[in-house]
N, C-alpha and C positions, 0 to 999 in steps of 0.2 A: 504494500500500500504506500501510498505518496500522497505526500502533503503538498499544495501548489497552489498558491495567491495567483491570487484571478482578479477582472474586473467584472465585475455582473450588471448591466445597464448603468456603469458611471457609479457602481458599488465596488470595494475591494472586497472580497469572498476569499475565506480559506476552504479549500475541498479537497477533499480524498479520491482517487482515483485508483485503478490498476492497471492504468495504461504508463508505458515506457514513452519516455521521449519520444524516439523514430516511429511508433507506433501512433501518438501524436500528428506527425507530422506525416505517415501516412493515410491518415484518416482526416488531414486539415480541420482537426480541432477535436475537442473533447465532445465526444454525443454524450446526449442525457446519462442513456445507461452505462457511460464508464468511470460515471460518477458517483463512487460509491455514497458521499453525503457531505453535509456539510459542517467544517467545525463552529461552533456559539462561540462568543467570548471566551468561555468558561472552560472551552477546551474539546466540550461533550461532541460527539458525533450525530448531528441529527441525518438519518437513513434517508437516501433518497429511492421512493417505493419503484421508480422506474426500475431503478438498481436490483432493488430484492425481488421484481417480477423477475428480471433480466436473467438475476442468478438462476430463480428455480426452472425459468423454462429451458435453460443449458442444462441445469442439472437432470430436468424431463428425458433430454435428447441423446445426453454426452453419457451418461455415467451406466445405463445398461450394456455401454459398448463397451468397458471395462473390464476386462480377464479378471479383477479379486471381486465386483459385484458377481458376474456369471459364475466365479467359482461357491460366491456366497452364497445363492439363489440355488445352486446345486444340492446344496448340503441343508440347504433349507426346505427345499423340497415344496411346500405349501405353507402359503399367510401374507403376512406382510414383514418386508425386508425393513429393518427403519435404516435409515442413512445416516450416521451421525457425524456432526463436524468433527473434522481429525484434529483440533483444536483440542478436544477432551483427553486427558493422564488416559491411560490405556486401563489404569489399576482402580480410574472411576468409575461406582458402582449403587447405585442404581444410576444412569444416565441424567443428567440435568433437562428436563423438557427446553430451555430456554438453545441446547445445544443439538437436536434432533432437527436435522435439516427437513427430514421427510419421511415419507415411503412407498412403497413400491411392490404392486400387486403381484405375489410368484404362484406358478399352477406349474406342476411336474416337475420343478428343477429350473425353470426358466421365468423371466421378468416379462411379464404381460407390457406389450407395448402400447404407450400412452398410460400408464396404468400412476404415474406419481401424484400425489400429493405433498403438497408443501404443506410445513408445519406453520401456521399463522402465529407461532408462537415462538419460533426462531432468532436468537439476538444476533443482530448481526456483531454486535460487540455486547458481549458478556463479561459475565464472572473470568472465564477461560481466556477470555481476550479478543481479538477479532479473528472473524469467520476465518478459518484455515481453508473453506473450501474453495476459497480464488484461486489457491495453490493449483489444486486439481482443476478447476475450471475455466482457469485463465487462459490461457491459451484458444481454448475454445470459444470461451467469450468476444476476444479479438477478433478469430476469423469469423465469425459469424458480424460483427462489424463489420467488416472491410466488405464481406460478400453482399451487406446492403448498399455498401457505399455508388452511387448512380456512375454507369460509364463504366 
């Protein structure tokens, strides 16, 4: 994540992003959704929802195509898979609701497609810290920018 003073209509704005520089300057400018939010005074992160739509529909797309999801859905056999931000201690037990990204419908070993749900109840910054899952979904986030980009 990156912190980067902006101007917003003749405002200076500090905002969070996960775009790189040249990734920036391939996309001539910051769209809505690679803004993860914006900082208050005070420091605090307010979420921008384009953002957290943005993330969970990557995460819809991106994360059944995943070799440790498909192996986890194997072994799982039947229900629902939950996704949990890799933000959370591994040795954390019962799982924080605030760190449950979603889940995801499994029938026979395999991830029903179109099947997720986002947890409306997801922080993007918590206790745990901010969402690890840009980690995994960034990359994917980007090209799916660029692929809208017109021309």
């Amino acid at each position: 994540m990156r912190i980067l003073n902006i101007q917003h209509d003749g405002e200076p704005r500090r905002i969070a992003t996960y775009l790189e520089v040249e990734e920036v300057e391939k996309l001539q400018g910051i769209p809505p959704q690679a803004v993860i939010g914006v900082l208050d005074g005070s420091g605090s992160l307010q979420v921008n929802a384009l953002f957290r739509e943005f993330l969970h529909e990557t995460i819809g797309l991106v994360a059944p195509l995943d070799l440790d999801m498909q192996s986890a859905a194997k072994a799982h056999r039947d229900g629902r898979l939950v996704y949990v931000d890799s933000r959370v201690p591994e040795d954390l037990h019962p799982v924080p609701n605030e760190d449950i990204l979603g889940w995801f419908q499994v029938r026979a070993g395999r991830i029903i497609e179109g099947s997720y749900l986002s947890n409306p109840d997801h922080a993007i910054e918590g206790a745990n810290g901010v969402t690890a899952a840009l980690g995994g979904m960034r990359l994917a986030m980007v090209n799916a920018l660029v692929s809208r980009q017109p021309g």
